[in-house]
Each structure stands twice: as C-alpha cells, then as structure tokens.
C-alpha positions as CSV (number, residue, x, y, z in Angstrom):
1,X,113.9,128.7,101.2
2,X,116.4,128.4,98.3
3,X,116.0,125.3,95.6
4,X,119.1,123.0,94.9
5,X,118.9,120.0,92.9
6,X,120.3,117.2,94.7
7,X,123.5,116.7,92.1
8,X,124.5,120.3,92.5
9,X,124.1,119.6,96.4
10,X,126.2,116.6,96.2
11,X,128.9,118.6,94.5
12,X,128.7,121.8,96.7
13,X,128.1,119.8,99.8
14,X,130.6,121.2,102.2
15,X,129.8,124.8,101.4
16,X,126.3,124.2,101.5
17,X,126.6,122.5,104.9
18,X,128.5,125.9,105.8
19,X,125.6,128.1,105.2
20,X,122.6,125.8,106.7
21,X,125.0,126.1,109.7
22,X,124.9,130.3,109.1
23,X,121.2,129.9,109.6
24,X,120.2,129.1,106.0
25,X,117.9,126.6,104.5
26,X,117.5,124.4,101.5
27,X,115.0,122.3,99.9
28,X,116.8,119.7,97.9
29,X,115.2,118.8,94.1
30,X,115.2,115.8,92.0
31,X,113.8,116.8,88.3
32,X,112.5,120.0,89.9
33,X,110.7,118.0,92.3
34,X,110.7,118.4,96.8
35,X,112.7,115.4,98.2
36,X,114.1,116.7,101.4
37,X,114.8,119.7,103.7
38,X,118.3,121.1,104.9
39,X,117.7,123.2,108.4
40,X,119.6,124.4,110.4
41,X,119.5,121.3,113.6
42,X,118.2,124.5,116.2
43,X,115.3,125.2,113.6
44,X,113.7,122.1,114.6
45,X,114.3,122.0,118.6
46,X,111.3,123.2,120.6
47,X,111.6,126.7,121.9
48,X,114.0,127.6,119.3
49,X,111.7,130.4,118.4
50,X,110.9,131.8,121.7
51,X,111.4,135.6,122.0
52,X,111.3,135.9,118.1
53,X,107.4,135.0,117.6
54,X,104.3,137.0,119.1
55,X,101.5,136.4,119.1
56,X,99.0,139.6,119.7
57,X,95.6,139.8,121.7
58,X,93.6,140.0,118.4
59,X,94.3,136.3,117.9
60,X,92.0,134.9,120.4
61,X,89.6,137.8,119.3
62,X,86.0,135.8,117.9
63,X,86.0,135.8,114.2
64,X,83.3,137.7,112.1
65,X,81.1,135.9,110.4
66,X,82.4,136.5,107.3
67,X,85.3,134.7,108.6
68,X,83.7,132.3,109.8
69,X,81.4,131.2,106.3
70,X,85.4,130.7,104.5
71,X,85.2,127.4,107.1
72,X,82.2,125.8,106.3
C-alpha cells in the first residue's frame, strides 16, 4: 500500500479515486501518521479473493515443537 497525506489526497482526489477503482490502495496520513484506508469496495466483499488464494496441505500439517515453543 502507497502513503498519501490526507492534504495531498484532498487535492488529488479525483485521480486518486481513479486508481483505487484500477485496483489500487492507499493508506491516508496526517503528520506521517495511519488515519484511514482507501480499497477498492470488492477488496472488502467476502469471496472477493476466491480462486486467487490457496491454501496447501502442509497447512493443517502438526507443527514441530520448535514451532510450537515460539507460542508459549
């Protein structure tokens, strides 16, 4: 995700809106600091993803237990 500061958003906002709608995102900045997220709208619908994430056997595999002693 790319950083704008909320001033440069406000001044830029139609051609910002124009790329979060090409599939771009934003996090907007105050001082430097988070305050918000521009996503695209289908980012954020359930089953957006499907067909574009995996997810392989090995995950439900048993974890060693040198894994395992990082969660305790």
């Amino acid at each position: 995700m790319r950083y704008v500061d909320v001033e440069k958003a406000e001044a830029t906002w139609l051609d910002l809106v124009a790329r979060v709608e090409a599939g771009e995102a934003f996090v907007l900045t105050r001082k430097g600091a988070p305050v918000a997220c521009l996503t695209p709208a289908n980012a954020r619908i359930p089953g957006a993803m499907m067909g574009q994430i995996s997810i392989g056997p090995e995950f439900f595999e048993p974890l060693l237990d040198s894994e395992l002693d990082g969660w305790e």
